[in-house]
C-alpha positions in Angstrom: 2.8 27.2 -9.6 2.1 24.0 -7.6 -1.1 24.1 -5.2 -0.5 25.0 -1.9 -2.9 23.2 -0.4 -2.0 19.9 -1.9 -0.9 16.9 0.2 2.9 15.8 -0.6 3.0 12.3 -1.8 5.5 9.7 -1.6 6.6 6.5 -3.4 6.1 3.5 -0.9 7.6 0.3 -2.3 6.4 -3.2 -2.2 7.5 -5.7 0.3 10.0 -8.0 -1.6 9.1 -11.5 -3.2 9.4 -14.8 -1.2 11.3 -16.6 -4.5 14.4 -15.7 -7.2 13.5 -12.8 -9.6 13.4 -15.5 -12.4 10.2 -16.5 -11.5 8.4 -13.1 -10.7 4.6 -13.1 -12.3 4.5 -9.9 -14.4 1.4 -8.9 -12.5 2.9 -8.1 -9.2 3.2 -4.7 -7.7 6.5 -2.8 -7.5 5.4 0.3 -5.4 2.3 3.0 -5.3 2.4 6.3 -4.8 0.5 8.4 -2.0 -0.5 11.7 -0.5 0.4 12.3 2.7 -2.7 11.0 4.2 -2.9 7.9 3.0 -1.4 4.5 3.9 -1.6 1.1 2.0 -2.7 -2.2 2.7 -1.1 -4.7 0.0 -2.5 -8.0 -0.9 -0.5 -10.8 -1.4 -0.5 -14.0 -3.4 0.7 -17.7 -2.3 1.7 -19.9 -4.6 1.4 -23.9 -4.1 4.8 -24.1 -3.9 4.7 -22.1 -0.7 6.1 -18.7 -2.6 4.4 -15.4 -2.2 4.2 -12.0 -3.7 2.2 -8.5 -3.5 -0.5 -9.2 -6.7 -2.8 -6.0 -5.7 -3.3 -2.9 -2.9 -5.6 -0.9 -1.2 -5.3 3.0 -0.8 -6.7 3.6 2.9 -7.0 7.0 3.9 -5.6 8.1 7.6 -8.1 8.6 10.1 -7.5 11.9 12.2 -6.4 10.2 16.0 -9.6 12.3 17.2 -12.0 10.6 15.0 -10.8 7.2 16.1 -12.3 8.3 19.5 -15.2 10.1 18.1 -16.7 7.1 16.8 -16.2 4.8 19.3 -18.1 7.1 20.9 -21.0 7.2 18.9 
């Protein structure tokens, strides 16, 4: 039986390619999964040519909107 207490993730998919799916590099990202509490921050690549794709991601977790506050505080 599943965990109770664990987060539900989800599948978040990369924005799309600036250039024909002929050319795609084989490194690029398709999507990443989460937990609920986290977001991501992708990285993209630009090409000479002017193209761009997502090459690599950062998980971030979400700050609690009182924690925001709480630090600024500090």
């Amino acid at each position: 039986m599943p965990n109770a207490s664990r987060h539900l993730s989800r599948t978040v998919t990369a924005p799309e390619p600036s250039f024909a799916s002929a050319t795609l590099s084989p490194n690029r990202v398709l999507c990443v999964d989460l937990e609920a509490d986290e977001d991501v921050e992708w990285i993209t690549t630009a090409n000479a040519d002017g193209t761009t794709y997502v090459s690599g991601y950062t998980i971030v977790k979400r700050e609690d909107p009182g924690e925001t506050s709480k630090s600024a505080e500090k």
